[in-house]
C-alpha positions in Angstrom: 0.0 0.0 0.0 2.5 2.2 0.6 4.7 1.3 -2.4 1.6 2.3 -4.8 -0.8 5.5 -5.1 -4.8 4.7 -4.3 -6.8 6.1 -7.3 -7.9 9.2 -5.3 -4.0 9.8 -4.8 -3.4 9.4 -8.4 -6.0 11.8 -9.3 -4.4 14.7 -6.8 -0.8 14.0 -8.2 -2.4 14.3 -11.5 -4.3 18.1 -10.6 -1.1 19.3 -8.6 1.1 18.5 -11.3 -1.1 19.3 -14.1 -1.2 22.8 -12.4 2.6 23.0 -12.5 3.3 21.5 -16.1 -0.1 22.1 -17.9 -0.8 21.6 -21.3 -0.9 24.7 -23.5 1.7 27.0 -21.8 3.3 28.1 -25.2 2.7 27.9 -28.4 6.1 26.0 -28.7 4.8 23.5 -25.8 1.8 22.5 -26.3 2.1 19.3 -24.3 1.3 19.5 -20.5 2.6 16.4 -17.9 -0.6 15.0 -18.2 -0.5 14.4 -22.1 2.7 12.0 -21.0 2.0 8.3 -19.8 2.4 10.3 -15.8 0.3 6.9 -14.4 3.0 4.5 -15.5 5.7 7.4 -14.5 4.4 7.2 -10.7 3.4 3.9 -10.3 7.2 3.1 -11.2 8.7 5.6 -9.5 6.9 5.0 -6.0 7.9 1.1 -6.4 12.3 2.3 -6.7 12.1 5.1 -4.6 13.3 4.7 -0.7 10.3 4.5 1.6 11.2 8.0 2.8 11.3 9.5 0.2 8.0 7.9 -1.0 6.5 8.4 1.9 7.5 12.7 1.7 5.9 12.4 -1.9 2.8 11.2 -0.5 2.2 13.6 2.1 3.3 16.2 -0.9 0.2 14.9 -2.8 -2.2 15.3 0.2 -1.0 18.6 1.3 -1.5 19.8 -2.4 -5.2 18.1 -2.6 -6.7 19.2 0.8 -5.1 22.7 0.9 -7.7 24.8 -1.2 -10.2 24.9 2.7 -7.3 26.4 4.4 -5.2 28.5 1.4 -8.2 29.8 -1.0 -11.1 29.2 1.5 -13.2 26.8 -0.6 -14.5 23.5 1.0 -13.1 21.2 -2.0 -10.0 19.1 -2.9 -7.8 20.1 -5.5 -10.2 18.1 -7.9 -12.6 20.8 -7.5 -10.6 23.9 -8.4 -10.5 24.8 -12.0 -6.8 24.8 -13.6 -5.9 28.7 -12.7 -7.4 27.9 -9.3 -5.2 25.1 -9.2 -2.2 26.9 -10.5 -3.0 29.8 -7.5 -2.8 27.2 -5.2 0.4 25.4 -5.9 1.7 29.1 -6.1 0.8 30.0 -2.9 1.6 26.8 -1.0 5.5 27.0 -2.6 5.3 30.6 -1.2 4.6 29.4 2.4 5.7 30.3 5.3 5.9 27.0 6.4 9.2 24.8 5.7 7.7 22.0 5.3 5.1 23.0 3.2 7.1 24.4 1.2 9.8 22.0 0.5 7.6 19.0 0.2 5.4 20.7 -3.0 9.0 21.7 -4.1 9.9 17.8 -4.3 6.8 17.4 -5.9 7.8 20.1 -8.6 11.0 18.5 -9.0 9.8 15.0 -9.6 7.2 16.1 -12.1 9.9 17.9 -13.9 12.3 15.4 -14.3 9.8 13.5 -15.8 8.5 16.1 -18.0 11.8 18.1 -18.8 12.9 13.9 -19.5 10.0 13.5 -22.7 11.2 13.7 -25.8 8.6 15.5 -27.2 9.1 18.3 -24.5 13.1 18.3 -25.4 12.6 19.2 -28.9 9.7 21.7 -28.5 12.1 23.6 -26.0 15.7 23.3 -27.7 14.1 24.1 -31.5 13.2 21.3 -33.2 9.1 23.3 -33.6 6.2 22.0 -31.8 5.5 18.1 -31.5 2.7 15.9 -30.3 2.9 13.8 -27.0 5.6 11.1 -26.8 4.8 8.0 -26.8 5.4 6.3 -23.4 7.9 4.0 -25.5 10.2 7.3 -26.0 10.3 7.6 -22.0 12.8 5.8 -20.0 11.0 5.0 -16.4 12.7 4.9 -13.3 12.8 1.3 -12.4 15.1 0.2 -15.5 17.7 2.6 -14.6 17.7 1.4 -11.3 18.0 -2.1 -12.7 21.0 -0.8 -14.8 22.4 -0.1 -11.6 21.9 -3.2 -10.0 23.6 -5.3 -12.2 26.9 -2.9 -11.9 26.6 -1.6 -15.5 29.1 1.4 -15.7 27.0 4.7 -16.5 27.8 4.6 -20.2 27.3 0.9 -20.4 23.6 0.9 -19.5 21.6 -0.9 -22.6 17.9 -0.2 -22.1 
């Protein structure tokens, strides 16, 4: 249980980081972290990750998804903010004056933009190559088999995927 997201927590990772990568941004980047396969991205990621730093994820997640009573003064989860909305609250939670607060939606930011900084589509939209649909999750390289890589001592360069 720990080592996998219920559906609910899915759906939250999905709004907060949807509100931090969205689709549309630019004309360049059309593609948001949700166009990318970001189910498979977090299911494998939260089965190689040490239980710490799983378990600050998670709490990340809920903090994003039942912070819109307490930071914008509307009784709903993220779910039931529209994407500005969304985007105001991810905004003013990084902006905290809480520590904690603050650093765990950071980790959340970072994760989701390794992952999306990672697609291929989003590489060549931002270093020239024009605009490009989504990637297909075949293009993206998930957690898990780099760890594997790892395991079995390949050098860095050595890694065949």
């Amino acid at each position: 249980m720990i080592r996998t997201l219920t559906r609910f927590e899915e759906s939250w990772a999905f709004a907060a980081l949807g509100a931090i990568y969205p689709s549309g941004a630019s004309a360049r980047l059309s593609i948001g972290v949700c166009d990318l396969a970001l189910g498979d991205y977090l299911r494998d990621l939260f089965a190689t990750i040490p239980l710490m730093a799983a378990l600050g994820l998670r709490a990340a997640i809920w903090i994003v998804a039942l912070a819109p009573p307490i930071v914008l003064g509307r009784m709903v989860t993220v779910l039931g903010l529209d994407p500005a909305q969304r985007q105001a609250l991810v905004e003013r939670l990084v902006g905290s004056t809480s520590y904690g607060v603050r650093q765990l939606v950071l980790a959340l930011k970072a994760i989701g933009g390794l992952y999306f900084g990672g697609a291929a589509g989003v590489k060549a939209a931002i270093f020239g190559s024009g605009p490009l649909a989504a990637p297909s999750a075949t293009d993206l390289v998930p957690p898990g088999r780099l760890a594997l890589g790892r395991e079995r001592g390949a050098a860095r360069a050595d890694v065949r995927l």
